[in-house]
N, C-alpha and C positions, 0 to 999 in steps of 0.2 A: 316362089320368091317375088317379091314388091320392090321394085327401084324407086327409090323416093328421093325428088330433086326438091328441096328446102333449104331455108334458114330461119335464124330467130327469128319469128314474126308472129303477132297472134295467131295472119290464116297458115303460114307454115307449120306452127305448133298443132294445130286442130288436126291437121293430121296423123300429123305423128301420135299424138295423143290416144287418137281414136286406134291406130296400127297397133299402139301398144293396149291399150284395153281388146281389141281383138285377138292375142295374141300373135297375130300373123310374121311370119319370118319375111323380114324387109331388109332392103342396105341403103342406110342414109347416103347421098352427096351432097352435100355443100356446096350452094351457088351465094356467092359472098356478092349481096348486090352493094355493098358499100362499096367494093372495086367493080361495079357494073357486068358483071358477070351472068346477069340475066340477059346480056343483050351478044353473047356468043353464039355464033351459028349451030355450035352442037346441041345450045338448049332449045335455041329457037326453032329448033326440028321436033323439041319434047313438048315445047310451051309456044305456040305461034303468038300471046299474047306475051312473052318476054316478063312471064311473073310465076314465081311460085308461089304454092307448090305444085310440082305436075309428078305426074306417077307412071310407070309402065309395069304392067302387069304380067309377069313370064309365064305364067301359066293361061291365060288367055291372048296375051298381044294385044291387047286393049292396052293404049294410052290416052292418058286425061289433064288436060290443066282444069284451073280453077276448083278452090278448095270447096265450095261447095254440093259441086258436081262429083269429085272422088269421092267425099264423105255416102250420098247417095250410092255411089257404087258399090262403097266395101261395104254398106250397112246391107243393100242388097245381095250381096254377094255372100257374102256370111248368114244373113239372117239376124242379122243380132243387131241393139240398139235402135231397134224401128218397130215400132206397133205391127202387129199381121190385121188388125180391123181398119178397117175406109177412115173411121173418124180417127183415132188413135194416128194413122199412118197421115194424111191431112195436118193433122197439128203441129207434127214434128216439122214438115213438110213449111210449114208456114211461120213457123220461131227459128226455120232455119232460114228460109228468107228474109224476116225482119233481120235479121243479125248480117244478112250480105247488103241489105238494100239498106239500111239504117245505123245499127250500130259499126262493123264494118267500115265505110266512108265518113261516117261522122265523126268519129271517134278517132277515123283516120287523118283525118283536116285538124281534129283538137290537136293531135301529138303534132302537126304541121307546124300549125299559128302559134303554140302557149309552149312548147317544149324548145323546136329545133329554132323556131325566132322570135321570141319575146320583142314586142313591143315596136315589131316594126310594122304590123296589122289589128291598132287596136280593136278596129271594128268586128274584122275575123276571129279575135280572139272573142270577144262577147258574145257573138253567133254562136260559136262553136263548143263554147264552155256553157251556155243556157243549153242548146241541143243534148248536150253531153249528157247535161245534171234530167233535163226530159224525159231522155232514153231510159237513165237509170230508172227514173220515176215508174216508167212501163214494167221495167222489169220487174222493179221492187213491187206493184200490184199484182204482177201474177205469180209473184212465189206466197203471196196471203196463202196462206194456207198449204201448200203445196211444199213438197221435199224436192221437188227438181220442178222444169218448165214444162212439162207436159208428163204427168203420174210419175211413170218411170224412169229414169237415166237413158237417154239418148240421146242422139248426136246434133240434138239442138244444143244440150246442156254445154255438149265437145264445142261445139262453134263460139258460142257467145263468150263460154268464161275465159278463152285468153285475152281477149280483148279487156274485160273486166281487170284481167290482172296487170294490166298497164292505168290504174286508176289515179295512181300520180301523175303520168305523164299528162291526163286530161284535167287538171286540178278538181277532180269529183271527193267528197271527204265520204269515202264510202261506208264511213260509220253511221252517215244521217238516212242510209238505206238498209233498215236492219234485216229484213227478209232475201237481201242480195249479198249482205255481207255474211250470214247465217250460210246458206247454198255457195256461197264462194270460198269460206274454208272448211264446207265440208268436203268440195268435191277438189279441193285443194290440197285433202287427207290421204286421197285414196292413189296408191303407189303406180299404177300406169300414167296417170295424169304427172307424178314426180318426175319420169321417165321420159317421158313424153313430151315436157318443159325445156328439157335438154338435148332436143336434136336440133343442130347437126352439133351443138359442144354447149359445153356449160358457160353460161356466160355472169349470171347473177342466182342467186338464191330465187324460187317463188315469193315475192312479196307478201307479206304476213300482216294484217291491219291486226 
């Protein structure tokens, strides 16, 4: 059994996402950071960095924050959703980066500046809405051709598409990236990812362009 401390969030979703495409038997908690709840001593003993999502693991006693790091573990742990070849395991390895180091923060400054305060950082907003539509741009070239971001379904794919599905909040018109919009309802189809949308509670539909 997987203790999973989240909330709606892209990287709290990618979590759970991925727990649920693993099958693995987990028990959501809800840290409700809109009543600051990430900054209570019992989490700050799970998460020293006062962010979810963070995991413990009862069957090993391995605990981990940061969603990129857990994703790594349970793909390890399971074997599943990760290349077994150097090049293959590398790739994933590296669109799983871009998405902490790029999309992540970027994307996370757009819902900052254009969603939670319009107009009170025009400059921010311009930054961050060009970066936005860039990011997309990358993405949208490497699905040319491609049914997911690296051959198969892995947990790069898990990382980057919650983020994707906040594409309003970033004013991106995801229709003008048809290779991202193509892989973002297909993997928007597939019922763990449904599942997976809604921990720790249902709060909205998945947005459907």
């Amino acid at each position: 059994m997987i203790d999973l401390w989240t909330w709606n969030t892209p990287n709290g979703r990618k979590v759970s996402i991925l727990l649920e495409e693993l099958g693995l038997p987990y028990q959501a908690h809800a840290v409700d950071i809109t009543r600051d709840q990430q900054f209570e001593p019992d989490f700050l003993r799970i998460s020293p960095n006062n962010r979810i999502p963070a995991i413990v693991d009862n069957d090993t006693g391995m605990t981990l924050m940061e969603s990129g790091a857990i994703m790594l573990y349970l793909a390890e742990k399971t074997g599943k959703f990760m290349p077994v070849d150097a090049e293959g395991r590398y790739r994933v390895i590296e669109w799983l980066m871009w998405q902490m180091g790029g999309i992540g923060p970027m994307l996370g400054q757009a819902h900052h500046f254009i969603r939670f305060n319009p107009g009170k950082a025009p400059y921010a907003e311009e930054r961050y809405t060009k970066e936005a539509n860039r990011l997309y741009g990358v993405l949208d070239r490497r699905l040319e051709g491609r049914e997911y971001v690296v051959d198969d379904y892995s947990i790069a794919d898990m990382a980057i598409w919650p983020w994707i599905s906040r594409y309003e909040w970033q004013s991106v018109d995801i229709i003008a990236y048809p290779n991202v919009l193509r892989w973002y309802r297909s993997i928007a189809a597939r019922p763990a990812v449904q599942r997976g949308y809604h921990v720790p509670q249902q709060v909205q539909d998945i947005p459907l362009p």
